[in-house]
C-alpha positions as CSV (number, residue, x, y, z in Angstrom):
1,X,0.0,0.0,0.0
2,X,2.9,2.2,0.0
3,X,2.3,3.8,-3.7
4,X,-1.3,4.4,-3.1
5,X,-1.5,8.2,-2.2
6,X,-2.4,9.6,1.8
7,X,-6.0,9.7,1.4
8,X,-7.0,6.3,-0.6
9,X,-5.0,4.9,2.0
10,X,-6.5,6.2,4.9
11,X,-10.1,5.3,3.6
12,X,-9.2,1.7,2.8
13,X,-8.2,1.5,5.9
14,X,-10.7,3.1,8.0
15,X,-13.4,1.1,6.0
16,X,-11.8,-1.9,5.8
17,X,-11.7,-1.9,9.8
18,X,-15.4,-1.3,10.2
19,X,-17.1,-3.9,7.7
20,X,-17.4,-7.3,8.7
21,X,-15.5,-9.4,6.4
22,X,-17.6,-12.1,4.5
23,X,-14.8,-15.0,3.9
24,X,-17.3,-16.9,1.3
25,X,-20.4,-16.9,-0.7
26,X,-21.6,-19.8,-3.1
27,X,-20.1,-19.6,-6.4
28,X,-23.5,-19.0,-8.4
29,X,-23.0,-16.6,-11.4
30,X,-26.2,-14.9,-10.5
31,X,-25.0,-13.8,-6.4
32,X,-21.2,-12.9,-7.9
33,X,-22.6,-10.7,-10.7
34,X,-25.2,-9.2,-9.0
35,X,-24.3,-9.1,-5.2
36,X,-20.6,-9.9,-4.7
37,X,-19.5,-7.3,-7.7
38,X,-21.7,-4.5,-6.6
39,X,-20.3,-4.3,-3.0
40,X,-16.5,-4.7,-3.7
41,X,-17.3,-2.1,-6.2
42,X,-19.0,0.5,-3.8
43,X,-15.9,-0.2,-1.8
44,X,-13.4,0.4,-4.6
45,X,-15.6,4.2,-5.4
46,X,-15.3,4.9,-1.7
47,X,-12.0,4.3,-1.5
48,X,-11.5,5.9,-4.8
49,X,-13.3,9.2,-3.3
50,X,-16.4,8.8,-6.3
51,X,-18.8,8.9,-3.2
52,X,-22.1,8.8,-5.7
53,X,-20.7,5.8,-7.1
54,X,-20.3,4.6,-4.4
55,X,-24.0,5.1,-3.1
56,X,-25.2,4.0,-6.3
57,X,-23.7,0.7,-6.3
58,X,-24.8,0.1,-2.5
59,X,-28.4,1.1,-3.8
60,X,-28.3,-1.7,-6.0
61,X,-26.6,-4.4,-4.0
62,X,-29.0,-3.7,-1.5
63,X,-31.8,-3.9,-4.1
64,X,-30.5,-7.5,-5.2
65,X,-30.0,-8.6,-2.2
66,X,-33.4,-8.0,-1.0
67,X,-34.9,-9.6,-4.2
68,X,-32.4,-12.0,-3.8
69,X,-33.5,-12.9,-0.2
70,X,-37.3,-13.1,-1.0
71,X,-36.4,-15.7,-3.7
72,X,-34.8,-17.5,-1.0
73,X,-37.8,-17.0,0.9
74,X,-40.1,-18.0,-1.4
75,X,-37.7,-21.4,-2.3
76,X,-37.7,-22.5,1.3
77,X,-41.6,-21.2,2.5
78,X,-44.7,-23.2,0.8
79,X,-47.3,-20.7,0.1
80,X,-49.6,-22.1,2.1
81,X,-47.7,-21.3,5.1
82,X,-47.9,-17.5,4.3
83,X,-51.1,-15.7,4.9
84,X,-53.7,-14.2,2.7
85,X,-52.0,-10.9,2.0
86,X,-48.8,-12.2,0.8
87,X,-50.1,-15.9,-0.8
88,X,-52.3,-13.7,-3.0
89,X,-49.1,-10.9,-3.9
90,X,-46.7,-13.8,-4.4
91,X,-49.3,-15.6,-6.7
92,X,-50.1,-13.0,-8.8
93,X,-46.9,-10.5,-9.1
94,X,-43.3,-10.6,-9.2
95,X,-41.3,-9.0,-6.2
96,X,-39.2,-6.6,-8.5
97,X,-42.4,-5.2,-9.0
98,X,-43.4,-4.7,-5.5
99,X,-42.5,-1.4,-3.9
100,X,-39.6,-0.9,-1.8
101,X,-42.3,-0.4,1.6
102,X,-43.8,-4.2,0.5
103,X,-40.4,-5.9,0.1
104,X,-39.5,-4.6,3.8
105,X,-42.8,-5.0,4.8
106,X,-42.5,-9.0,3.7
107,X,-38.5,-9.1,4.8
108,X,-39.7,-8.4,8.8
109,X,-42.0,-10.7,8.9
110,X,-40.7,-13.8,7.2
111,X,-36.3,-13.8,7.4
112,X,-34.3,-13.2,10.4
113,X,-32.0,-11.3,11.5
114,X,-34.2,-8.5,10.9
115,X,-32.3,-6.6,8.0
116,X,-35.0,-4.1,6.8
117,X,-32.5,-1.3,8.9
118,X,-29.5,-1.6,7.2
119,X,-31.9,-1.8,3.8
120,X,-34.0,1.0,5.0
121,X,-30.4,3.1,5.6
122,X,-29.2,2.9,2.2
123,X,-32.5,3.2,0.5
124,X,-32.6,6.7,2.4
125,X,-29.2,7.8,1.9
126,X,-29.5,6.7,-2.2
127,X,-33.1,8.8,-2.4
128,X,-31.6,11.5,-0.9
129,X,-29.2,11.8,-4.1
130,X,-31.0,10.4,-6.4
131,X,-34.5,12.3,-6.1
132,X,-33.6,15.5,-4.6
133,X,-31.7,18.4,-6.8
134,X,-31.8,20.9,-4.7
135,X,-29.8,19.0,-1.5
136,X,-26.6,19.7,-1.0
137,X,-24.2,17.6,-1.4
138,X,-21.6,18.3,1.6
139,X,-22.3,15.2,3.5
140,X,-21.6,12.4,0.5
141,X,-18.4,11.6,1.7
142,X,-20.2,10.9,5.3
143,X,-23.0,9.2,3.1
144,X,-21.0,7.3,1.2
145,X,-19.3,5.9,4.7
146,X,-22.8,4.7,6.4
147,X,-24.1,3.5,2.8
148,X,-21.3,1.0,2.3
149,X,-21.3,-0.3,5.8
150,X,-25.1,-1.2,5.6
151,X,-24.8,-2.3,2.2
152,X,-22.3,-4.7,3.6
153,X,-23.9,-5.4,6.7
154,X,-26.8,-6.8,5.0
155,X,-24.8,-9.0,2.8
156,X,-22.7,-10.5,5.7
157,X,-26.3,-11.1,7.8
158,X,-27.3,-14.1,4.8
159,X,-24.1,-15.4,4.5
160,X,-23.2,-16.6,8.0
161,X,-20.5,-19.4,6.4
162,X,-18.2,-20.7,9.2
163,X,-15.3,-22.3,8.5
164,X,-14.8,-25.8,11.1
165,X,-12.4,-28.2,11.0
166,X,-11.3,-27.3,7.4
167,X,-15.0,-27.0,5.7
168,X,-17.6,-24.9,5.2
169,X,-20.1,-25.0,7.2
170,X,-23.3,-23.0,4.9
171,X,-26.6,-22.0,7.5
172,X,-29.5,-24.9,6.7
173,X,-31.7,-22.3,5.0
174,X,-29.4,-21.9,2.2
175,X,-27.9,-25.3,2.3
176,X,-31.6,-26.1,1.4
177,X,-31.5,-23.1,-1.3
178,X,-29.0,-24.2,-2.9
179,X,-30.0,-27.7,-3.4
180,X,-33.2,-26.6,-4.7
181,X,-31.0,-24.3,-7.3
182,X,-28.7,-26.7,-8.0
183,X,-25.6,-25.1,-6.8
184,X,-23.1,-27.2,-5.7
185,X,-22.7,-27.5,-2.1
């Protein structure tokens, strides 16, 4: 790290120190492409200083990840195990078409940990640069910061891998997700 300038320095550090590191995640083309890719890129435009990159990309990641979760969800859960409400949405819609309100809404109530926090963080922080002209723009660094760090904490919540004895141990709801997808395990 000794050619990288002060400042890229001092932020890969400082970030690297607060996100909880994430060893291993299944090698599915679909959860590298669209989760693992997005967050070490937030990281590289927060390190890099490109703070609305950086936002961005956590926007998305979080978005996947929460579409990414219910399909989980919705792998593991029969529907007849759900009740009216979300039977008939699930039925008859797709979640990317839900609102951001419903996917939280259906997040609480059927996966723990809880994560809708950390979700509803970024979401807030990406609106508020995305939708609104007329905000300044003095915190994004700041932004950026909290952003990444929920961005990430969400992704290390469903990917509790352990490591034992020399092998993976995976949590049983995604052992049984990725049977069910085919993924090797």
């Amino acid at each position: 790290m000794e050619k990288l300038p002060q400042t890229l320095q001092k932020r890969y550090v400082e970030i690297t120190e607060k996100e909880v590191y994430v060893p291993i995640v299944p090698a599915q083309k679909d959860i590298i492409d669209k989760l693992v890719y997005p967050i070490q890129r937030a990281k590289i435009n927060l390190v890099a200083g490109d703070f609305l990159g950086c936002i961005a990309l956590c926007g998305l990641a979080s978005e996947m990840a929460t579409i990414y979760i219910f399909d989980v969800i919705k792998t593991l859960i029969p529907l007849d195990k759900l009740d009216k409400k979300w039977r008939k949405a699930l039925k008859g819609d797709s979640y990317e078409k839900w609102g951001q309100k419903c996917r939280l809404d259906f997040l609480k109530k059927h996966f723990k940990p809880d994560i809708s926090p950390s979700l509803i963080k970024v979401n807030e922080i990406r609106k508020k640069y995305q939708h609104f002209f007329s905000l300044d723009h003095s915190d994004v660094e700041k932004d950026a910061n909290e952003a990444y760090l929920a961005a990430q904490k969400v992704f290390s919540l469903f990917w509790k891998f352990d490591i034992k004895d020399g092998k993976v141990i995976a949590p049983e709801f995604m052992k049984e997700y990725l049977k069910k997808k085919t993924a090797v395990i």
